[in-house]
C-alpha positions in Angstrom: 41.4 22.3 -36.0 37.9 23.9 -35.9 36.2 21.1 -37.8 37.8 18.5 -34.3 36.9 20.5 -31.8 33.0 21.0 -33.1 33.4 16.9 -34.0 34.0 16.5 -29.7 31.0 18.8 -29.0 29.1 17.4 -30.9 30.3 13.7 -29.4 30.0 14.8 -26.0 25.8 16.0 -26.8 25.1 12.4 -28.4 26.8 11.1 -26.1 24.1 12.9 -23.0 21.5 13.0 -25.6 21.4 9.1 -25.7 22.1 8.6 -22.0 19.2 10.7 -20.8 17.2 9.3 -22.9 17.3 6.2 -22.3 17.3 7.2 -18.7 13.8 8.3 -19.2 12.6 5.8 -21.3 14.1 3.0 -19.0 11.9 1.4 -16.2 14.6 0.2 -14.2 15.9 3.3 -12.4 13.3 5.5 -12.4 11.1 3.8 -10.3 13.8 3.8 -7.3 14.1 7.6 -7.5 10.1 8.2 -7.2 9.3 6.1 -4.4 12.5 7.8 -2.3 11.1 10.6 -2.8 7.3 10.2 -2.1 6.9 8.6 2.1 3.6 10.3 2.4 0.8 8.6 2.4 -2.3 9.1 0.4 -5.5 8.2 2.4 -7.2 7.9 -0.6 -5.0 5.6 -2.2 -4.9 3.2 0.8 -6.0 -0.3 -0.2 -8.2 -2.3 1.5 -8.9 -5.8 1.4 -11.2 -8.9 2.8 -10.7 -12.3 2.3 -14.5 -13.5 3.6 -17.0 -11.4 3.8 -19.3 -13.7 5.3 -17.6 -16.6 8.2 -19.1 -19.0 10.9 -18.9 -17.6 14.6 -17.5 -20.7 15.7 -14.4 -18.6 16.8 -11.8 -20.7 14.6 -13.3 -19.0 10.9 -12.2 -16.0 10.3 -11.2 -13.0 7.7 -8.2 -11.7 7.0 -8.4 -7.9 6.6 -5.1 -6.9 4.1 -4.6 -3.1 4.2 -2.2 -1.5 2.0 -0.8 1.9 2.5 0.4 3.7 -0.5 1.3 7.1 -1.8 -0.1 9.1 -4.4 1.9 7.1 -7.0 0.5 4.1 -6.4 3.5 2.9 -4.1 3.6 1.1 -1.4 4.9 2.9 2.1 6.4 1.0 4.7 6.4 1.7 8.6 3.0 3.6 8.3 1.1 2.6 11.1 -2.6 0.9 11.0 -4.6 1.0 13.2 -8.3 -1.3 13.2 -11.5 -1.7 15.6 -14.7 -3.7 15.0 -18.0 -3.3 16.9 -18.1 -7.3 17.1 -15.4 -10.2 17.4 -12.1 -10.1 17.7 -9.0 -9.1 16.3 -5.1 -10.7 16.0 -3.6 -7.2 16.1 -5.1 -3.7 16.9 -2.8 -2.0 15.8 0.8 -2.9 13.4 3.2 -1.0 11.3 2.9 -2.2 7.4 5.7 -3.9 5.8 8.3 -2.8 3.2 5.4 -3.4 0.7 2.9 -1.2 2.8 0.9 -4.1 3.8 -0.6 -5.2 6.6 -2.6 -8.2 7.8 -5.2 -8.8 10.6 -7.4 -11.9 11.7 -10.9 -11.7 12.7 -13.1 -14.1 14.2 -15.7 -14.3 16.6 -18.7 -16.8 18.6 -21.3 -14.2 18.4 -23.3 -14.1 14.9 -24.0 -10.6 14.0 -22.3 -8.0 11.7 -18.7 -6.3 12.7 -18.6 -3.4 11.3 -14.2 -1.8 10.8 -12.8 1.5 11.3 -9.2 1.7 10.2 -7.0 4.3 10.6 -3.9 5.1 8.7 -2.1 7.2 10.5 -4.8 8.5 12.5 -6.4 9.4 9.0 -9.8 7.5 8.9 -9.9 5.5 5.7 -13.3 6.9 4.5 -14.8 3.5 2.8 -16.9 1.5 5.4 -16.0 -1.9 5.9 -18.1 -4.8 7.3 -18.0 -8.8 8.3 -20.7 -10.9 8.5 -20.2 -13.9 11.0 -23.6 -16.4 11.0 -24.5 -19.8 12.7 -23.2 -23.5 11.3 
């Protein structure tokens, strides 16, 4: 009697044993339950990126400016909003919500050569790198 009753203990440990390990070692679930729990954004993880540096002011060239919003994970955060200004040029959008990936996307261009220098805001949280565009003559 004693010997089945330790037998279905000791079942019944395996059994959580293997379950929660594999839990843990398993990259399919985990995942889901971190970025759940983890909306805030981390300035300092925010993303930024340009896809010209350098266009022609002819006001059909232009830059797209990617900014990604993401915790301190690493992982992306959607409805954060963005918000972006340039001393020179202009802009598609000045200010959008990023998507479900924590992306966003804005067009510059602009007929006046000269530098445009960005501030973005995530947030109202200035993202502290500086950003700039350079827009020059066919």
């Amino acid at each position: 009697m004693f010997d089945k009753k330790f037998n279905i203990i000791i079942g019944v440990f395996l059994l959580l044993f293997i379950s929660i390990s594999y839990l843990s070692l398993s990259n399919s679930r985990l995942p889901i339950f971190t970025q759940a729990s983890n909306k805030e954004v981390d300035i300092n993880k925010t993303v930024v990126i340009i896809s010209k540096l350098e266009a022609l002011a002819d006001s059909n060239d232009q830059s797209v400016i990617t900014v990604f919003t993401r915790n301190s994970q690493s992982v992306g955060i959607e409805n954060q909003r963005v918000d972006i200004s340039t001393s020179l040029g202009t802009l598609s959008n000045s200010t959008m919500l990023s998507d479900n990936y924590g992306k966003t996307e804005f067009q510059i261009t602009s007929d006046i050569t000269g530098t445009a220098e960005l501030s973005i805001l995530v947030n109202n949280q200035p993202v502290l790198s500086q950003y700039s565009i350079k827009f020059v003559s066919n």
